[in-house]
DOSE-674663 format. One line per field, with one value per residue: residue number from 1; residue in one letter; x, y, z of N, C-alpha, C, O in turn. Coordinates in pm, whole numbers, plus 50000, padded with zeros to 5 digits. Example, Ala and Ser with C-alpha at 12.3 -4.5 7.8 and 13.67 -1.06 7.14 Angstrom:
<pts>
num [1/2];
residuo [a/s];
n.px [51319/51285];
n.py [49431/49775];
n.pz [50780/50708];
ca.px [51230/51367];
ca.py [49550/49894];
ca.pz [50780/50714];
c.px [51320/51290];
c.py [49670/50003];
c.pz [50780/50787];
o.px [51424/51341];
o.py [49668/50114];
o.pz [50846/50804];
</pts>
This chain:
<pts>
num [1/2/3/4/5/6/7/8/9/10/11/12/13/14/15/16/17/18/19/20/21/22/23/24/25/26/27/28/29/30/31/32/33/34/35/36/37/38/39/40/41/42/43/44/45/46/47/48/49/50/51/52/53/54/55/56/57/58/59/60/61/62/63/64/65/66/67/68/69/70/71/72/73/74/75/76/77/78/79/80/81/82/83/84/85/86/87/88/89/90/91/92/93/94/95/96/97/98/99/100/101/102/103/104/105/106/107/108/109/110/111/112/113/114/115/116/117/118/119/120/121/122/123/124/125/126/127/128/129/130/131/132/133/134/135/136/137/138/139/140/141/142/143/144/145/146/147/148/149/150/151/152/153/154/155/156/157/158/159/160/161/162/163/164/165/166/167/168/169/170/171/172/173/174/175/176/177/178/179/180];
residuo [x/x/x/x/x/x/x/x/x/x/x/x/x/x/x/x/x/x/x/x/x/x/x/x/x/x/x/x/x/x/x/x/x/x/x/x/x/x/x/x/x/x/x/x/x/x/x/x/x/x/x/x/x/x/x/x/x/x/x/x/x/x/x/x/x/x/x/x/x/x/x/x/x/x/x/x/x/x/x/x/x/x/x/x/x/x/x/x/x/x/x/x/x/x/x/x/x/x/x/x/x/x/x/x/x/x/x/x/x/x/x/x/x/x/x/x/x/x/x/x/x/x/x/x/x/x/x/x/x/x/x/x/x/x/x/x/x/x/x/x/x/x/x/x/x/x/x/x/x/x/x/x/x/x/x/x/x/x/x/x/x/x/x/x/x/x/x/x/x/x/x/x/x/x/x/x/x/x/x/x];
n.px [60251/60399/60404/60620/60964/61009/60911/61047/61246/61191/61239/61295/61285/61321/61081/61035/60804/60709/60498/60341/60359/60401/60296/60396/60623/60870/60836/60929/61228/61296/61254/61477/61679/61696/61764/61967/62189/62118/62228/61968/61813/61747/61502/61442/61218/61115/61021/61069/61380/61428/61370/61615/61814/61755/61787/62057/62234/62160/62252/62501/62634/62581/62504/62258/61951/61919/61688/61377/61258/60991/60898/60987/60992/61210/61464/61800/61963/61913/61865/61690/61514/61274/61186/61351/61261/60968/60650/60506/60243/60073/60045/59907/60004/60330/60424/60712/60674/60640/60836/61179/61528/61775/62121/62357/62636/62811/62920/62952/62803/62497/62216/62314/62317/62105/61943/62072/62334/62273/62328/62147/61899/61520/61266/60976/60896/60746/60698/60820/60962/61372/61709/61904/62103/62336/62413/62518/62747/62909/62773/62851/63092/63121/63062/62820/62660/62642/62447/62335/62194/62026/62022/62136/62287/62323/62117/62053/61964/61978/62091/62346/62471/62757/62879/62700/62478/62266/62111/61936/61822/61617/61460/61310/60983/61004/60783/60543/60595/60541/60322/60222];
n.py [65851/65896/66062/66186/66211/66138/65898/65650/65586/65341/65198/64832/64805/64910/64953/65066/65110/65059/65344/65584/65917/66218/66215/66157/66158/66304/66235/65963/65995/66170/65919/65729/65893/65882/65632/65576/65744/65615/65355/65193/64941/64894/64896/64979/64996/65008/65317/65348/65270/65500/65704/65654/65705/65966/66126/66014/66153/66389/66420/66344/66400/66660/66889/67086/67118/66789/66587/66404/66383/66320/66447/66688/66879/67011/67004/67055/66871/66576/66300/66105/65992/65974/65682/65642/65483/65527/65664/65982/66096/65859/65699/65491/65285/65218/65176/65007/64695/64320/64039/64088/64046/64039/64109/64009/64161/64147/63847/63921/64065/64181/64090/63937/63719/63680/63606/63326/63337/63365/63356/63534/63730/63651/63910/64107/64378/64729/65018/65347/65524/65599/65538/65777/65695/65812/65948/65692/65627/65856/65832/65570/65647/65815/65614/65439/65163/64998/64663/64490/64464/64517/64341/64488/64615/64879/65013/65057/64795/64727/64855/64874/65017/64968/65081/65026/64845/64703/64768/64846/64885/64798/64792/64657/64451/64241/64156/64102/63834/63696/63396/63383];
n.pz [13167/13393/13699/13827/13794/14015/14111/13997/14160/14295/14150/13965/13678/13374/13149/12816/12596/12228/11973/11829/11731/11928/12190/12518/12453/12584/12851/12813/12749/12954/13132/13004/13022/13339/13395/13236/13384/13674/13648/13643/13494/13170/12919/12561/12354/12007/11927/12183/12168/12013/12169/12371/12206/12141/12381/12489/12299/12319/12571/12618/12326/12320/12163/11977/11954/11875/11759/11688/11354/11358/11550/11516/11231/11139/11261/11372/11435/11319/11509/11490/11189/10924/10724/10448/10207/10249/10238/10299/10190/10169/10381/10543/10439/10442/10639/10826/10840/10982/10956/11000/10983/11202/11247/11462/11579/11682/11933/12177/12344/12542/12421/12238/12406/12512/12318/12327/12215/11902/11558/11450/11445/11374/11381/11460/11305/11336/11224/11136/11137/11198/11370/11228/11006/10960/11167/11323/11346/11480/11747/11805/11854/12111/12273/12253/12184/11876/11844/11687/11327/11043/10779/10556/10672/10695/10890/11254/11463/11734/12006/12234/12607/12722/12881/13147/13335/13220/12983/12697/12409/12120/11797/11685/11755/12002/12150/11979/11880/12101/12249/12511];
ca.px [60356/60431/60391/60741/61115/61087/60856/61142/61332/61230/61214/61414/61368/61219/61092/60971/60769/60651/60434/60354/60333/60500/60223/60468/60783/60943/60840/61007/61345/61355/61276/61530/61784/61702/61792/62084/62254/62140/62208/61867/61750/61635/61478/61355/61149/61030/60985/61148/61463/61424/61373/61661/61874/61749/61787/62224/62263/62131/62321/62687/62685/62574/62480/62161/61819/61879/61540/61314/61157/60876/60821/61017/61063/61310/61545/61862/62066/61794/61951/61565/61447/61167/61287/61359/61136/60816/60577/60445/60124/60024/60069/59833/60090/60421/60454/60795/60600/60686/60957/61291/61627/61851/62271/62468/62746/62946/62848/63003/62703/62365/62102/62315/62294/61966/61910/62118/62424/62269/62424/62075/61737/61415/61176/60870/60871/60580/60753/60819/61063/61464/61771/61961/62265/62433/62480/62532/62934/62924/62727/62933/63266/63084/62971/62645/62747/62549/62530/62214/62190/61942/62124/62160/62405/62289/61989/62047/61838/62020/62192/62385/62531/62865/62901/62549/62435/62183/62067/61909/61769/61550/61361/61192/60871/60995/60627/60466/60607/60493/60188/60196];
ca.py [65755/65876/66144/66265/66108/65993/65728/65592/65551/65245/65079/64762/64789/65071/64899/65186/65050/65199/65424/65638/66004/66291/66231/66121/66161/66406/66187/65863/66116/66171/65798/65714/65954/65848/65503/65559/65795/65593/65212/65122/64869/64972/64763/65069/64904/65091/65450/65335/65234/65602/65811/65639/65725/66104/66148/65991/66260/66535/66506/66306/66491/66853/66950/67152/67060/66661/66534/66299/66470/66286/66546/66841/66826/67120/66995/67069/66769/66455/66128/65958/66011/65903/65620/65685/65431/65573/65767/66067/66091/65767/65686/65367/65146/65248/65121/64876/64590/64226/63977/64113/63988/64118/64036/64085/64228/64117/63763/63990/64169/64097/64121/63804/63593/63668/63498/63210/63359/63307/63480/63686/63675/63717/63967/64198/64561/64807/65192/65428/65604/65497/65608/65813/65589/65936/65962/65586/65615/65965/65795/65478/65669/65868/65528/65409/65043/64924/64546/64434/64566/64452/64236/64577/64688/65005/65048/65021/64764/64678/64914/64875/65076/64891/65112/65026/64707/64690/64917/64764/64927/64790/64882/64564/64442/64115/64077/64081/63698/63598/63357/63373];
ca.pz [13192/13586/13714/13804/13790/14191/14090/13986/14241/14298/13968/13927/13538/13299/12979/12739/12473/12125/11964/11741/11761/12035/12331/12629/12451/12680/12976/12763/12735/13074/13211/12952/13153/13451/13370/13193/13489/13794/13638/13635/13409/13067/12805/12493/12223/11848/11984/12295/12137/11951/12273/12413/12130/12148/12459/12463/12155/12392/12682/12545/12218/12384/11994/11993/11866/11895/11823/11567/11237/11367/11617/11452/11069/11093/11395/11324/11429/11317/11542/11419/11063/10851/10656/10286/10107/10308/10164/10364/10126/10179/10528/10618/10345/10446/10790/10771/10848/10982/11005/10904/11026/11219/11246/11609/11501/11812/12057/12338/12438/12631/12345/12203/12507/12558/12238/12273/12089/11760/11490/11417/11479/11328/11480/11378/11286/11285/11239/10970/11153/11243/11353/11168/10992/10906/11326/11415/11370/11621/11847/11869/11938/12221/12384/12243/12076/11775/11848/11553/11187/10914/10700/10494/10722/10697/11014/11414/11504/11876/12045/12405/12669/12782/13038/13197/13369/13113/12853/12554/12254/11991/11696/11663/11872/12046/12219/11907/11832/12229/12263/12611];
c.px [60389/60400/60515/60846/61144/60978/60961/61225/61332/61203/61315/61416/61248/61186/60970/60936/60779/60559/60428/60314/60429/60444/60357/60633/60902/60937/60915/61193/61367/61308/61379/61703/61829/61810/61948/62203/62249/62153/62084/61834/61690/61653/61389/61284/61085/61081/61076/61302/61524/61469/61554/61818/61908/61834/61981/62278/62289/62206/62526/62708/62683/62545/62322/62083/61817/61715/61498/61319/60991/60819/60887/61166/61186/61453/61690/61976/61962/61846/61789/61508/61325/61237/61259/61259/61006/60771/60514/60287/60063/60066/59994/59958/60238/60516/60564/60732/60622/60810/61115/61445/61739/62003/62299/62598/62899/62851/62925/62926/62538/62266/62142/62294/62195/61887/61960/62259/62417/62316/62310/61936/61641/61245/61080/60888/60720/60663/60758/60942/61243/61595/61882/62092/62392/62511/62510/62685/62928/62873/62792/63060/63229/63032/62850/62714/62608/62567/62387/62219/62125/62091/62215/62299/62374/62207/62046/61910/61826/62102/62208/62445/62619/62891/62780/62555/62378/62073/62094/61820/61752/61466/61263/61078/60882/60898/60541/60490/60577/60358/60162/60126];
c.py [65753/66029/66275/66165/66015/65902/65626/65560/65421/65103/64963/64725/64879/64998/65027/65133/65141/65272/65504/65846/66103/66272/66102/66132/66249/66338/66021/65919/66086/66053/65726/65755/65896/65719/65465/65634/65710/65404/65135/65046/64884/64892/64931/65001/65020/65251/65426/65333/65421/65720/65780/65735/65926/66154/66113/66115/66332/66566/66423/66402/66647/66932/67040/67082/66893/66615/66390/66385/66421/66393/66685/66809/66908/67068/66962/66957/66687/66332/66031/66054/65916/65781/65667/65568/65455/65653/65846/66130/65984/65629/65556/65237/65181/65279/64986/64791/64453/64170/64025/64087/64051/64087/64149/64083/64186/64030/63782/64070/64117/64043/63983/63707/63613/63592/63398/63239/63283/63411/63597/63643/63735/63800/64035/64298/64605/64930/65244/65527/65497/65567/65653/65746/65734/65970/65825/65570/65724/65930/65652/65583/65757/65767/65450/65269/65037/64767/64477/64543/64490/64374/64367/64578/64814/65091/64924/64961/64757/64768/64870/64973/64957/64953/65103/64880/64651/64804/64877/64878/64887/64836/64777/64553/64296/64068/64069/63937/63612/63523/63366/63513];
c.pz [13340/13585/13835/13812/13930/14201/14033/14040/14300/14253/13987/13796/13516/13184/12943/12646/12370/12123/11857/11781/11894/12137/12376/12608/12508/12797/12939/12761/12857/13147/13143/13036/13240/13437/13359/13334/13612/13757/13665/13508/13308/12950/12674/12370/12169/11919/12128/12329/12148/12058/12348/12319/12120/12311/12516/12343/12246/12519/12697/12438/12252/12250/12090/11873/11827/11862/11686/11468/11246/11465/11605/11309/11074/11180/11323/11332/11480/11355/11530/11284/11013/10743/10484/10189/10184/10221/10247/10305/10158/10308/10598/10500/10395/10594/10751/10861/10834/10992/10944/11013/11028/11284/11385/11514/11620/11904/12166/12384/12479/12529/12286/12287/12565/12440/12174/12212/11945/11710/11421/11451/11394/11385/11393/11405/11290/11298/11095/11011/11239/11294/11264/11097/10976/11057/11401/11472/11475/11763/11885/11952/12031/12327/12360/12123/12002/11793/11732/11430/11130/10845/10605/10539/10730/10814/11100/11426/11641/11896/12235/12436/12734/12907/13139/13220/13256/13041/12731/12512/12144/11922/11662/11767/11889/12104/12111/11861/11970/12209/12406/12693];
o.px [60405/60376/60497/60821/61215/60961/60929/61307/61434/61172/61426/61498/61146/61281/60870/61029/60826/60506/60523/60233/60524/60519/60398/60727/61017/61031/60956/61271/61443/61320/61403/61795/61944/61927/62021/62296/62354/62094/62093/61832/61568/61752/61282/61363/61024/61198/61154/61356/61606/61561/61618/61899/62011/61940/62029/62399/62405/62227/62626/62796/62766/62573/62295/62112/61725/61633/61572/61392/60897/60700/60850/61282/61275/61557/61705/62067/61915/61877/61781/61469/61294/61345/61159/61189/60926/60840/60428/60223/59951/60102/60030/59964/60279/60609/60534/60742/60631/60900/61149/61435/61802/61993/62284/62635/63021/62745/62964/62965/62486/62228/62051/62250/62183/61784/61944/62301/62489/62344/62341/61889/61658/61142/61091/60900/60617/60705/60718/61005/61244/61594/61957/62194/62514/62628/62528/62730/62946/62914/62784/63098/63334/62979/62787/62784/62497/62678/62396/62241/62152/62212/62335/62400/62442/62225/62072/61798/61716/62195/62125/62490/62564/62919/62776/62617/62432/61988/62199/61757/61833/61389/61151/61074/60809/60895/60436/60396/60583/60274/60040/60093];
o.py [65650/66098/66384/66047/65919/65834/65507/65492/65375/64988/64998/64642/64912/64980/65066/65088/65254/65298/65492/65873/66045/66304/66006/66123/66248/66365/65959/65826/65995/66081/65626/65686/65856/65725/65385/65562/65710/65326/65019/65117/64892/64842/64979/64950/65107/65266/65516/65364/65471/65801/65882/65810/65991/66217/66203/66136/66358/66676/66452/66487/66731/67052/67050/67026/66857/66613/66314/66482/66460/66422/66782/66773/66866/67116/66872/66951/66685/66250/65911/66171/65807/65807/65714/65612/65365/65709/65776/66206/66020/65511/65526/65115/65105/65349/64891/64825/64412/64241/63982/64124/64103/64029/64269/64021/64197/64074/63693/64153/64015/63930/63901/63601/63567/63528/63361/63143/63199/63520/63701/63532/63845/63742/64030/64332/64545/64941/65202/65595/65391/65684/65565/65760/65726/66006/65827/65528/65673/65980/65620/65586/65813/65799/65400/65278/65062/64722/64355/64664/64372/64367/64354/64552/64859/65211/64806/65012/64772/64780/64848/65043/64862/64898/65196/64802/64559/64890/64868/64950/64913/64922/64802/64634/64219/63946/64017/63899/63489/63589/63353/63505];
o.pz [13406/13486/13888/13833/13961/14302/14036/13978/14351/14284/14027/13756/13577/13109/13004/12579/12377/12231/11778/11870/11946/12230/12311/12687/12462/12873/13037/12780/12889/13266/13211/13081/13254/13473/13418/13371/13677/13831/13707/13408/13320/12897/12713/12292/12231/11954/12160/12435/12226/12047/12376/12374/12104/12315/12585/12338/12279/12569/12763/12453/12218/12250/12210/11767/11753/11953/11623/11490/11176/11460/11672/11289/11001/11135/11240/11249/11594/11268/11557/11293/11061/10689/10429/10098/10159/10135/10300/10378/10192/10303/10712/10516/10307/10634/10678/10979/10718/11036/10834/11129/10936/11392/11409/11414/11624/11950/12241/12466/12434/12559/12271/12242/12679/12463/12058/12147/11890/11761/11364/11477/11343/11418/11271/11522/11261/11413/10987/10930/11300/11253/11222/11163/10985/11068/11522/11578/11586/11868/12004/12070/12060/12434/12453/12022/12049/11767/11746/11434/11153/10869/10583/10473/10823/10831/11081/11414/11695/11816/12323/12346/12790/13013/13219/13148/13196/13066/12668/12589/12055/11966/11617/11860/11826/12124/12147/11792/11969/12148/12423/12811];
</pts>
């Protein structure tokens, strides 16, 4: 991904895509950081969203062991889980997969007026992993807004930093619906 944090210095935006798996996710963490401490520009998508998410746990919440279960099943405070209708046996079907629609929850934040202030949009998934809904309320009242939810209500699909220029977090893959 770089090859240390002062390549960054003079980023005018960080977009962290997805992924699957732990290769770079310690160097996604800390460009995640960066971002968030020096007002740089940060767009996190799938895994990107995820790291961003880990990485606000670990140094607002100050808990110990913050992490995925995707890269440690045991970790004692899980802010990304596996989702509950997956199957861990059967792993090539159980990718959430395609268009699924997702509600702003408030047309006072960027992610809506970047799409128009509609009242939701429809985007594509590819993951199996999400964050935690059991930590989305601890992580709002420390700062971290939820502004998208599945229709469920239940799964962060958009998250912002209000105190940040810009600092977006999704779980969807808005370049997967580009033709350009």
């Amino acid at each position: 991904m770089f090859r240390s944090i002062l390549h960054l210095q003079n980023a005018a935006f960080v977009l962290v895509p997805g992924g699957f798996g732990d290769r770079g996710v310690k160097g996604m963490i800390l460009v995640a950081k960066y971002a968030r401490e020096n007002n740089v520009p940060y767009l996190g998508i799938c895994l990107g969203m995820q790291t961003s998410v880990i990485e606000f746990a670990r140094s607002v919440l100050s808990l110990e062991g913050e992490d995925s279960t995707e890269f440690d099943e045991h970790t004692p405070n899980p802010v990304v889980v596996f989702m509950p209708e997956g199957s861990r046996t059967h792993i090539g079907s159980t990718v959430r997969l395609g268009s699924r629609r997702t509600l702003f929850q408030t047309p006072d934040c960027i992610t809506s007026k970047l799409y128009h202030n509609l009242e939701y949009v429809d985007e594509r998934h590819r993951h199996r992993y999400e964050v935690n809904p059991d930590v989305i309320g601890i992580l709002e009242e420390v700062g971290l807004k939820l502004v998208g939810k599945v229709d469920s209500g239940r799964r962060m699909e958009i998250l912002e930093l209000p105190s940040h220029p810009f600092y977006v977090g999704v779980q969807f893959h808005p370049e997967f619906k580009s033709r350009h």
